[in-house]
VOGU-3710 file (C-alpha; in Angstrom, 3 decimals, decimal comma):
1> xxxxxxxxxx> 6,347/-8,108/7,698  8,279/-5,222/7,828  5,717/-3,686/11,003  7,381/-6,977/12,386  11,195/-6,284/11,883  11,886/-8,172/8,751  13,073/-6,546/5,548  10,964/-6,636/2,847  10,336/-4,923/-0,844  6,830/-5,286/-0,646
11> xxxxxxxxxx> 4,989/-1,728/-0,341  1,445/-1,161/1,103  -1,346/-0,001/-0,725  -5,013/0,219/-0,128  -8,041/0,416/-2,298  -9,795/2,479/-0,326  -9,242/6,031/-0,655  -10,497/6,677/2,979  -8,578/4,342/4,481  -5,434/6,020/2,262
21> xxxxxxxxxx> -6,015/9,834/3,790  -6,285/7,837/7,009  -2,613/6,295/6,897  -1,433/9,758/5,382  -2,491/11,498/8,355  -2,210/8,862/11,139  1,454/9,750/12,326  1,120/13,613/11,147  2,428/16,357/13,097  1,647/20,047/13,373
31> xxxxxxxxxx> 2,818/21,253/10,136  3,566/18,345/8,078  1,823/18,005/4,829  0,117/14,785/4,231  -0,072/13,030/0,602  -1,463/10,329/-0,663  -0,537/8,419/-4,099  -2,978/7,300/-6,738  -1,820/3,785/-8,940  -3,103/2,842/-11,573
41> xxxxxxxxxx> -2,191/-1,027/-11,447  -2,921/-2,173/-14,952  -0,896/0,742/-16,140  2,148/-0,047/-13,860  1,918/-3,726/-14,974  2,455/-2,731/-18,887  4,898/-0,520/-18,490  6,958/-2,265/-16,285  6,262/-6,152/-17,446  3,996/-5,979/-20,546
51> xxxxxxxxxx> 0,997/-7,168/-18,684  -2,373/-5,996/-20,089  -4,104/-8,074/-17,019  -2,978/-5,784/-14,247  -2,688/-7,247/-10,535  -1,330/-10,603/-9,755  -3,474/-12,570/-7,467  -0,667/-14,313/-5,477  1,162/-15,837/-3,579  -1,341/-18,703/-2,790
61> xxxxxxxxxx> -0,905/-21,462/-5,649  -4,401/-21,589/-5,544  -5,116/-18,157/-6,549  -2,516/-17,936/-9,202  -2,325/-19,248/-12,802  1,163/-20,542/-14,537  2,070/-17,063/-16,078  1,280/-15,192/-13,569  2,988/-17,432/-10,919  6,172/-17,690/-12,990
71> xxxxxxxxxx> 6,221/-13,798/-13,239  5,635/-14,058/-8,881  8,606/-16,366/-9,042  11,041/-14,323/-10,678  10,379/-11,762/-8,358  11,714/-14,508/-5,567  15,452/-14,910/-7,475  18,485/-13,538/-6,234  19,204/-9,880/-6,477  21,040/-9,883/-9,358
81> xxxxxxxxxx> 18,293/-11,338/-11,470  15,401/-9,900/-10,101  12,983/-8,110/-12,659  13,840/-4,283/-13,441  10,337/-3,116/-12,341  7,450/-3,621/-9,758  4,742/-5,745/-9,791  1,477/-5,464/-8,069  -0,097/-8,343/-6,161  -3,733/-8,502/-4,659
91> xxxxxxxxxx> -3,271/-11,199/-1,768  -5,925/-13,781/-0,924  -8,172/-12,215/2,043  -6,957/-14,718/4,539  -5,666/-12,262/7,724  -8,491/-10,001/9,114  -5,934/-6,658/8,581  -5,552/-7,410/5,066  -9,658/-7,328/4,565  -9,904/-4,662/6,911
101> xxxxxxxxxx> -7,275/-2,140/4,891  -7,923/-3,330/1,574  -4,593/-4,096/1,686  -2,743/-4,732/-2,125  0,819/-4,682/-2,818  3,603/-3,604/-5,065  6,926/-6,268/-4,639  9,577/-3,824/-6,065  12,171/-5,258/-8,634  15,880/-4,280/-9,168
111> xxxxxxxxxx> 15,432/-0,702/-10,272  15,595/2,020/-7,834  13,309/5,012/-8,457  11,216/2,900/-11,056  7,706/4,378/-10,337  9,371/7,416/-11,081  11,451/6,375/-14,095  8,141/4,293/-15,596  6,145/7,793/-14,912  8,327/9,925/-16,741
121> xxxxxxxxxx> 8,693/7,332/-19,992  5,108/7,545/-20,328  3,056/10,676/-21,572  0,004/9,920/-19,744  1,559/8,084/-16,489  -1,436/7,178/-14,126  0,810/7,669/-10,727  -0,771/10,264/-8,993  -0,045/12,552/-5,565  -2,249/14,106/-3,840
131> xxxxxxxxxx> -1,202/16,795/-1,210  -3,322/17,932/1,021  -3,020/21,442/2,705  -0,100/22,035/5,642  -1,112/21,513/9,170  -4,876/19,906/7,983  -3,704/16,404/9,645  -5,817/16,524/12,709  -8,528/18,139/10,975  -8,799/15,444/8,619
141> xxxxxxxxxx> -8,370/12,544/11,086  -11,310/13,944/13,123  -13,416/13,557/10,416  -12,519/10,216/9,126  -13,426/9,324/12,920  -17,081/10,830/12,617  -17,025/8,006/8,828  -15,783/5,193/11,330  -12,130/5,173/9,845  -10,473/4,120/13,087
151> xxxxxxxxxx> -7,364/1,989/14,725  -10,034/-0,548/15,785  -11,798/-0,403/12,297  -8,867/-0,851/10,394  -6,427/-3,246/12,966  -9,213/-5,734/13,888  -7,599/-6,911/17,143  -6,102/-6,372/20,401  -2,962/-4,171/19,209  -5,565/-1,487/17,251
161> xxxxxxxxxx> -8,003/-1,376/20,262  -5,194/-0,642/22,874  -4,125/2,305/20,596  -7,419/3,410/20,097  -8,201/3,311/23,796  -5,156/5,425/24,586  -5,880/8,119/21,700  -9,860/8,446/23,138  -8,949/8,473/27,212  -5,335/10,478/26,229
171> xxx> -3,372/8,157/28,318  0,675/8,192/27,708  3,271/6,641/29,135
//
C-alpha cells in the first residue's frame, strides 16, 4: 500500500535471496553500499510474542486459525494498545506481485527500534545484514539479469514492463 500513498507499518520481505540483492541494488547509485537483512521469523515471533509457530498466515479468515487471528487482531487496535513487537505474516498468494516477490511481511507493533532491541536481548539473535562491497550495485544487477531477476520477472504487469523497456532501450524523459 504504501508504493500507493497510504501509510502503513507493514514492511516487505522476500524469501528469495535473489530477489532480496535485487531490491538492494535496484535504486543504487555509484557509491552506495547495498545490504540486505536476513530474518529468522520463528525467532522474531518468540522473542517478541512467545510464538514457537513462527509466521502468521493472515489476513484471509480462511487461512488463519483463532490464535493466530486474535494475535492479527490486536495488531489492528488503536495505537495505544497495539502489541510492543512485530509480527510476521505470510499472505495468501492471491495478487500476481506477491507470488512473483515472494513477498512476506512484518506488521510492526508499538515499539520503535524493536528488531534492534529484540536482537540485542538475545545472545544468538538470528537478524542478519549483509553488506555488500561499495560501488558493486550495477555489477550485481547485471548479473541477476543474465539469472532472469528482472522488473518484468518480478512486477508481472504493465507498470514492470514499461520500466523494463526504458532501462533496455535507455529512454528518459
Amino acid at each position: 500500500m504504501q508504493h500507493h500513498g497510504m501509510p502503513t507499518r507493514l514492511l516487505d520481505w522476500t524469501t528469495g535471496s535473489l530477489i532480496a540483492l535485487y531490491f538492494a541494488t535496484r535504486s543504487a547509485q555509484i557509491g552506495d553500499q547495498p545490504a540486505v537483512y536476513v530474518l529468522d521469523p520463528y525467532w522474531l515471533d518468540a522473542a517478541g510474542h512467545s510464538r514457537d509457530e513462527g509466521l502468521v498466515f493472515g489476513p484471509d479468515p480462511c487461512f488463519v486459525g483463532d490464535d493466530d487471528g486474535q494475535i492479527l487482531e490486536s495488531f489492528f487496535a488503536p495505537r495505544s494498545s497495539l502489541p510492543k513487537y512485530p509480527l510476521c505474516i505470510k499472505p495468501p498468494h492471491t495478487d500476481a506481485r506477491v507470488v512473483a516477490q515472494k513477498s512476506v511481511f512484518t506488521i510492526s507493533g508499538s515499539v520503535a527500534n524493536s528488531f534492534e532491541i529484540l536482537s540485542r536481548k538475545d545472545r544468538r539473535p538470528r537478524l542478519v545484514q549483509l553488506v555488500f562491497a561499495r560501488g558493486m550495485a550495477n555489477d550485481l544487477r547485471d548479473e541477476l539479469r543474465t539469472m532472469g531477476i528482472v522488473e518484468t520477472s518480478l512486477f508481472p504487469d504493465l507498470e514492470g514492463l514499461s520500466r523494463e523497456m526504458k532501462l533496455d532501450f535507455s529512454i528518459r524523459y
